[in-house]
N, C-alpha and C positions, 0 to 999 in steps of 0.2 A: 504494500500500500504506500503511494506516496504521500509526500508529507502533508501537500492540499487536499489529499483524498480524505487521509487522518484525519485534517481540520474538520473539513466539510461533514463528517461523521459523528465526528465526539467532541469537538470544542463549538460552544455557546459563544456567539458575538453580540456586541450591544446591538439593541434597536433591529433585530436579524432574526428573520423567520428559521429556524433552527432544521427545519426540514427541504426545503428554498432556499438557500444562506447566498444565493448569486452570485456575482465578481469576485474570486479575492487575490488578493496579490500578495505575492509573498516576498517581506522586506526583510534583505541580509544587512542593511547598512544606511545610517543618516547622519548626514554633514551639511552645516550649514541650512539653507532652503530642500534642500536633495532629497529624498528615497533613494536608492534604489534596492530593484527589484531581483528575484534569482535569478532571472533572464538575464541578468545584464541592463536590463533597463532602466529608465531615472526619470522620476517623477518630482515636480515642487510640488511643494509641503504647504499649499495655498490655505489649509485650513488651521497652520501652527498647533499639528495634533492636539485638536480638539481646545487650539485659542491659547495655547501655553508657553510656545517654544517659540519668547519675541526674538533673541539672541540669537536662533538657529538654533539648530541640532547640535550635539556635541559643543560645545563651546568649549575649548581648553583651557580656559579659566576655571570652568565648572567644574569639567571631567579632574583635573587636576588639584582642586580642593577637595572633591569626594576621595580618589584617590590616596590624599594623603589623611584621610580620617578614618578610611577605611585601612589604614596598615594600622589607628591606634585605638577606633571603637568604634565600631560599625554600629551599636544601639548599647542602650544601658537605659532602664525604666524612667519616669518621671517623678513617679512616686516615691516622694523620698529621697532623691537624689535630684543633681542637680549638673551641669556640665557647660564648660564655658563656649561652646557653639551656641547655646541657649540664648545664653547670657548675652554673647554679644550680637546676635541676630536682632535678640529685643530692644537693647539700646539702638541701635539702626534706626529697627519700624519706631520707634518710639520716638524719635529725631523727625523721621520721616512723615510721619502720619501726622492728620490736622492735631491740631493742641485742643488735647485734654481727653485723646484717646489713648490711652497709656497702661492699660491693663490688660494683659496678652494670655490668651488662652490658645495654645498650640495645636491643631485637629489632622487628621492625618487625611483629608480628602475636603474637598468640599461641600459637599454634601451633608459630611460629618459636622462643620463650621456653622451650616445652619439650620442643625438639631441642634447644637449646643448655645445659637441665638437666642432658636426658641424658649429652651430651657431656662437660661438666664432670664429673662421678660416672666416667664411663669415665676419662679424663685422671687426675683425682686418683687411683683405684683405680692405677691403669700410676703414678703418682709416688711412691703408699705402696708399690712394689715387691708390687703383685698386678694384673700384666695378666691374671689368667685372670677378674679380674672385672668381665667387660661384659654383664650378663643383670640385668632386674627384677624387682622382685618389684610385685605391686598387686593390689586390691581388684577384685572383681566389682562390676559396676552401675557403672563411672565410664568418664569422656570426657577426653580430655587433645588432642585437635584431630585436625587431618586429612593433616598432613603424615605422612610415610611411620614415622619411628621412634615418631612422637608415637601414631599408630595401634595400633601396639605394646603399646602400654601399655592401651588400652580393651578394654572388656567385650568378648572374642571371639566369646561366643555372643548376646548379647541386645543387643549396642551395633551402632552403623552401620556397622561395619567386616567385620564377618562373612563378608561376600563376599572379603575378603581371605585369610580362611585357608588357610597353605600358603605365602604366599607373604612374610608378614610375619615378623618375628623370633619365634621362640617366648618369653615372659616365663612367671612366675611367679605364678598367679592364685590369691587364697583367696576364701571367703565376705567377702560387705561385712557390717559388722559390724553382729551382730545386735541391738545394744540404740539402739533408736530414740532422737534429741533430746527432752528432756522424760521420758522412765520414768525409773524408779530403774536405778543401777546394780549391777549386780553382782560381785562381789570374785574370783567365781567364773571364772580361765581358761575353763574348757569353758564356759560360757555367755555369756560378756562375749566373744569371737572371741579374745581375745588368747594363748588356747594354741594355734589352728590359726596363727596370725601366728608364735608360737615355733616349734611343727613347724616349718615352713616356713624360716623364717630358719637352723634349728637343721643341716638336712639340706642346704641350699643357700648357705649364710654366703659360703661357700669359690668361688662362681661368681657373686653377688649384686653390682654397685654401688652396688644404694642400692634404699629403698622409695619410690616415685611415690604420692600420693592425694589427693585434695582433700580439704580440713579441711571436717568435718562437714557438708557438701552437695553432695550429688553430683550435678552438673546436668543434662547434657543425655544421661546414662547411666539418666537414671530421675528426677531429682527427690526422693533419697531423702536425708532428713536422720538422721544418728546421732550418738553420745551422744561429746559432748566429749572422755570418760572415755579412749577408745578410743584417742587420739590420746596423752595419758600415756604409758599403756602404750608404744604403739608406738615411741615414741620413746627410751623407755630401754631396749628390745631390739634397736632401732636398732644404742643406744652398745654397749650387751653385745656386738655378734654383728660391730663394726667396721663398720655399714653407713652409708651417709647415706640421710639422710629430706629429700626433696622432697614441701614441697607444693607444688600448684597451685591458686595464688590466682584465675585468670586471671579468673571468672565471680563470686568473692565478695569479691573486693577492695575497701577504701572503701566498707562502712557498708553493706552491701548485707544481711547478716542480723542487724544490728543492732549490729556489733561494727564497728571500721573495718576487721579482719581476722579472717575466719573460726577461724582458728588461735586468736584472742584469747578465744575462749570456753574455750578449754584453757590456756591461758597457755604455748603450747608453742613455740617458737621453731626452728624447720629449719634444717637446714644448706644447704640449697638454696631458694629461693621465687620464682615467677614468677607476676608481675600482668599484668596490660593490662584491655582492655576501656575500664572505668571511670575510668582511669587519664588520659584526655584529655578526659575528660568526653563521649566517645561522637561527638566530630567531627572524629578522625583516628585513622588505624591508629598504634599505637603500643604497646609492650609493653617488659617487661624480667625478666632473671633476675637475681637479687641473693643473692651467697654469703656465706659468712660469711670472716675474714681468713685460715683454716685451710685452705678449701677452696682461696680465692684464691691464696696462700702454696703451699701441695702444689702448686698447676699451677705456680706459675708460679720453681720450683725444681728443676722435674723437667727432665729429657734434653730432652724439646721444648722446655719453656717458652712456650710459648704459647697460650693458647685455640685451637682452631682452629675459628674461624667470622670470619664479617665480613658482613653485612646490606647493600647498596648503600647501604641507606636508614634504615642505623642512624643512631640519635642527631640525626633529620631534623628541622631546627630550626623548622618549624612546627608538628609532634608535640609537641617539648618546651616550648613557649611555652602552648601547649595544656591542654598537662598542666599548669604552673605555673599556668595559672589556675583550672583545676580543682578540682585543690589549693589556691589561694586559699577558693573558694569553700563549699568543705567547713569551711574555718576559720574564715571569718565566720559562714555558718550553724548553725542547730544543726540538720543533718544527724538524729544521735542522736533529738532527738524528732520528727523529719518519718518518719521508718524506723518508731521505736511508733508514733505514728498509724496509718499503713497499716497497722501487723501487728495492731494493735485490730480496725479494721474490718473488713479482711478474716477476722481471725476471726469477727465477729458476721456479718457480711456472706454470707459460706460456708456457713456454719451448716448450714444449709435441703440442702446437697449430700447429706451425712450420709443424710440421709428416700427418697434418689433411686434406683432401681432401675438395677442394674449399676455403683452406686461404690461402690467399695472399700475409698478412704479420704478423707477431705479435712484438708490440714495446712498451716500459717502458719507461718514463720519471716525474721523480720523483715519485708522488700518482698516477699517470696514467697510467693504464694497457689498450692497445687496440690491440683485434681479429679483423683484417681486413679481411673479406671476398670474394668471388669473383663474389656473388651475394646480393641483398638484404636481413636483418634478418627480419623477420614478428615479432613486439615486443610485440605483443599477446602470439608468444610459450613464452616467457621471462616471461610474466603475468602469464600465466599456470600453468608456471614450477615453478613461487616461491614457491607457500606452502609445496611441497614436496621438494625443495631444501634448504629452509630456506631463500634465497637471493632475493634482490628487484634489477632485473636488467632492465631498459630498453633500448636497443640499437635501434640507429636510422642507417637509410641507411646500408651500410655494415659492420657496423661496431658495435661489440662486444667488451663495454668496461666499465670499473670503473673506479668509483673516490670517493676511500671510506675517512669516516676520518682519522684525521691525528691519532689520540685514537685506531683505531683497534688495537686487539694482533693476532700475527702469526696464533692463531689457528681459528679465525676469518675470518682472510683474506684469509687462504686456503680454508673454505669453500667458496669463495668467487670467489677464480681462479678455483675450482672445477668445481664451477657451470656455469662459463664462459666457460671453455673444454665443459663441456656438452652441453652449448647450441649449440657450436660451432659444435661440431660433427653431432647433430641433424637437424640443419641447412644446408638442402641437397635439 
């Protein structure tokens, strides 16, 4: 049996009809923007496995700080122990991140970063003397991961969870806010969403822990970028109504729509925020939830007094060596104009989607290139179509899009919008 037979048999892929599993290709090797395949073949990595890898693949900064942590401890518990990769990752984010998010909680996925949101929001509400408040409230069109509460939180009708209904938490669902990134905004409650966000909070305050949503990109819920503005608001109905506001950085973290944190387009600072992805530079699992000393403080004052969670594989000192180089690397570069670049091109680049029968929309912000279509993309053609395109795209729902690294050069990324017109076209 060969090895893609093997696969195709006995190994489960995400989002992959297990019996169907279609395209697959098999990768011996990533450097840089690059795949390649056991063919011999080379594909770009348009989608920064899965939004992570801004630096490229292998980065020898990275590889070579894992390397050397891996000849002196490749893991050691958290509990109870403590290790200076830890230690100095957190001084970093702590430097780094807005002021007065400063209380780091280590998670080993993202997913996992916000179950442990969640957690915290429930914990504090039971500390400020309100256990009846463990329900959410959140946006339509968004994704918060696949673990079981984190599911809770995404789009019940049009997100990947749907099949769950019934058996997940019921939460608090309004309209995603309808003033797109880029319009003008309006002052106007009833038309800026921020009166259906008051109803909501106004009728439900008293059952509410806190508001869940990603800062103005909402990714794998739809690709739908909204107006800064929105996040204002939300935020000082938040304070009004006693609720906290988590965002979920996890997908736009470090410079990914142009800002080093989506949020910084608003200038709005959470009382809750959970990154990863981007955060090790895309070549270890690794993630985190970071509160503010209030939130911290509430738990850890209250009858329990303690978080209750703990990761095997929190604070896993090859993750955070990782991530410190990461981090390095963002600092030395200018990051900020490698992100315009790409959002230049792929706006000129795109362009031509506009003219194309059956889209919808086509929009750029920062590294994020998305063909919005007016039906479903089948992401088998996208698998098809890499070897003769060179590009590794997979688009979900209607939506045809990238998110390459921040390293591509121009002639890179045009194959890159090439191969998105194509699919787009084809897609009939």
């Amino acid at each position: 049996m060969t090895a893609l037979a093997f696969d195709a048999r006995h190994l489960w892929h995400p989002y992959t009809n297990v019996l169907d599993p279609g395209p697959m290709h098999l990768v011996t090797e990533a450097e840089g923007v690059w795949l390649t395949r056991a063919d011999g073949g080379r594909m770009i990595d348009a989608m920064s496995s899965w939004w992570c890898t801004v630096h490229g693949h292998r980065h020898p900064a990275i590889t070579a700080a894992m390397h050397r942590q891996l000849d002196r401890m490749p893991h050691v518990m958290f509990g109870g122990l403590t290790h200076m990769p830890a230690i100095d990752l957190g001084q970093r984010l702590v430097a780094l991140l807005p002021e007065g998010l400063d209380r780091l909680f280590y998670c080993d996925s993202g997913s996992v970063a916000v179950e442990v949101a969640l957690k915290m929001a429930v914990q504090y509400q039971r500390a400020m003397g309100h256990p009846e408040r463990a329900e959410f409230a959140t946006i339509r069109g968004g994704y918060h991961g696949d673990t079981w509460k984190a599911m809770s939180v995404c789009d019940p009708q049009t997100g990947m969870h749907s099949l769950f209904q019934g058996a997940l938490s019921i939460q608090h669902f309004l309209p995603r806010p309808p003033i797109a990134f880029g319009q003008d905004w309006s002052a106007d409650p009833a038309q800026n969403g921020l009166g259906a966000l008051e109803v909501l909070l106004s009728r439900n305050a008293h059952r509410l822990a806190a508001l869940i949503v990603e800062p103005v990109v909402q990714g794998a819920g739809g690709m739908y970028f909204y107006h800064p503005a929105w996040l204002q608001g939300a935020q000082a109905l938040c304070r009004d109504y006693g609720i906290l506001l988590i965002l979920d950085e996890i997908a736009t973290g470090f410079g990914r729509t142009g800002r080093l944190f989506a949020a910084d387009h608003a200038a709005v600072t959470p009382d809750i925020l959970c990154i990863g992805k981007a955060l090790t530079g895309g070549h270890i699992s690794m993630a985190a939830t970071v509160a503010t000393e209030a939130v911290a403080r509430g738990i850890g004052e209250s009858a329990a007094n303690v978080l209750m969670h703990g990761p095997t594989y929190m604070a896993n000192p090859l993750a955070c060596v990782a991530a410190i180089a990461s981090l390095e690397l963002l600092h030395e570069r200018d990051w900020a104009a490698e992100v315009a670049a790409i959002s230049r091109q792929l706006a000129q680049d795109l362009a031509p989607a506009r003219d194309l029968p059956h889209v919808v929309d086509m929009r750029v912000l920062g590294a994020i290139g998305v063909i919005e279509m007016d039906r479903p993309v089948d992401p088998d053609l996208a698998h098809r179509r890499a070897c003769e395109t060179g590009v590794w795209l997979r688009p979900f729902g209607r939506n045809i899009y990238c998110m390459p690294p921040f390293v591509i050069t121009p002639a890179e990324l045009r194959k890159v919008s090439t191969a998105m017109l194509e699919l787009a076209e084809g897609a009939r």
